[in-house]
PABASE-299899 format. One line per 10 residues: number of its first residue (from 1); their letters; for each residue x, y, z of C-alpha. Coordinates in Angstrom, 1 decimal. Example, Ala and Ser with C-alpha at 12.3 -4.5 7.8 and 13.67 -1.06 7.14 Angstrom:
! residues 2
1) AS) 12.3 -4.5 7.8  13.7 -1.1 7.1
This chain:
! residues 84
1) XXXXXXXXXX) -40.3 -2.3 -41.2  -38.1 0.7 -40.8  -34.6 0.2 -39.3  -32.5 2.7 -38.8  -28.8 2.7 -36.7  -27.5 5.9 -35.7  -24.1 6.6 -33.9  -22.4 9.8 -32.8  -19.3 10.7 -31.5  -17.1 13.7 -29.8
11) XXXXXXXXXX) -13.6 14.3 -30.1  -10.9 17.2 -29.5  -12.5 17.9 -26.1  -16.0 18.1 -27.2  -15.4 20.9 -30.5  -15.4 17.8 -33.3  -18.6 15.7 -33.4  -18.8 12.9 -36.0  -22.4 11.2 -36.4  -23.2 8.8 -39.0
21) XXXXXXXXXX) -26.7 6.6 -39.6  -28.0 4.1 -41.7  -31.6 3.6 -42.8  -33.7 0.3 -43.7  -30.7 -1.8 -43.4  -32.7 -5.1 -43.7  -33.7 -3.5 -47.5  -37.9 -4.1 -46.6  -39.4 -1.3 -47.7  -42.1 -1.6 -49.3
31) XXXXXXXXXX) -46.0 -2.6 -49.7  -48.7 -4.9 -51.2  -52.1 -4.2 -52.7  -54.7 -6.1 -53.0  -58.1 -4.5 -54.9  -61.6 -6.5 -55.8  -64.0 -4.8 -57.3  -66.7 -7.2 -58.7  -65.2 -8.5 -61.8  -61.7 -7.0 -61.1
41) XXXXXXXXXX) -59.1 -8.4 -58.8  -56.1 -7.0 -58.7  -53.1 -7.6 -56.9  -49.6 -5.9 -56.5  -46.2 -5.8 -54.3  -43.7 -2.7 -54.9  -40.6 -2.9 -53.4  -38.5 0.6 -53.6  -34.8 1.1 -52.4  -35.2 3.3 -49.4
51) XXXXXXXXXX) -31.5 2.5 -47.9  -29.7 5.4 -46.9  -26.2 6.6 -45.3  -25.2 9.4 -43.7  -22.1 10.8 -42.6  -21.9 14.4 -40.5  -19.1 16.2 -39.0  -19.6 19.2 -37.1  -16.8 21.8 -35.9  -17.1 24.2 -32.9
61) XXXXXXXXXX) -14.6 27.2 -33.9  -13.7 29.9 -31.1  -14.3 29.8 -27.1  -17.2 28.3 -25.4  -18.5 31.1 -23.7  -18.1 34.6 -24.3  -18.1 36.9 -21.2  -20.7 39.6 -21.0  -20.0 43.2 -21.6  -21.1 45.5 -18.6
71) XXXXXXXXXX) -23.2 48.6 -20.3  -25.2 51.8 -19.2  -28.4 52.4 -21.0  -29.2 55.7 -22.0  -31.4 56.1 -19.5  -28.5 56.5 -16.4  -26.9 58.9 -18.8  -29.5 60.9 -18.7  -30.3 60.6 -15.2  -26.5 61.4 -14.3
81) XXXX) -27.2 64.9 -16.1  -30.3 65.6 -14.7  -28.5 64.8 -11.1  -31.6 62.5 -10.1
């Protein structure tokens, strides 16, 4: 079984996120095996550290939104010459 816990977290108005997660927390990773073959029996468990932490912070620099510059294509230059 695979257990993972995961929290995140904005501060400053949305510009600092913190997140941080965990994974296989109960430490049960891992798997048996079982083989017969005629003669040969085998048997088997591995078990295999698979905890993990994590730990991100993320940081929006500048404004939110950027207005948009108004521009003429070359196209309505060339018309404005042409005096179409």
């Amino acid at each position: 079984m695979w257990d993972q816990v995961r929290l995140s977290r904005s501060f400053l108005s949305g510009k600092l996120d913190v997140k941080v997660g965990v994974n296989d927390i109960f430490h049960d990773a891992g798997y048996r095996l079982s083989m017969n073959a005629n003669v040969l029996k085998s048997y088997g468990y591995s078990r295999y550290d698979s905890r993990r932490g994590v730990v991100s912070v993320y940081y929006k620099f500048g404004k939110k939104v950027m207005p948009a510059r108004e521009r003429s294509g070359a196209t309505e230059t060339e018309q404005g010459r042409l005096n179409l």
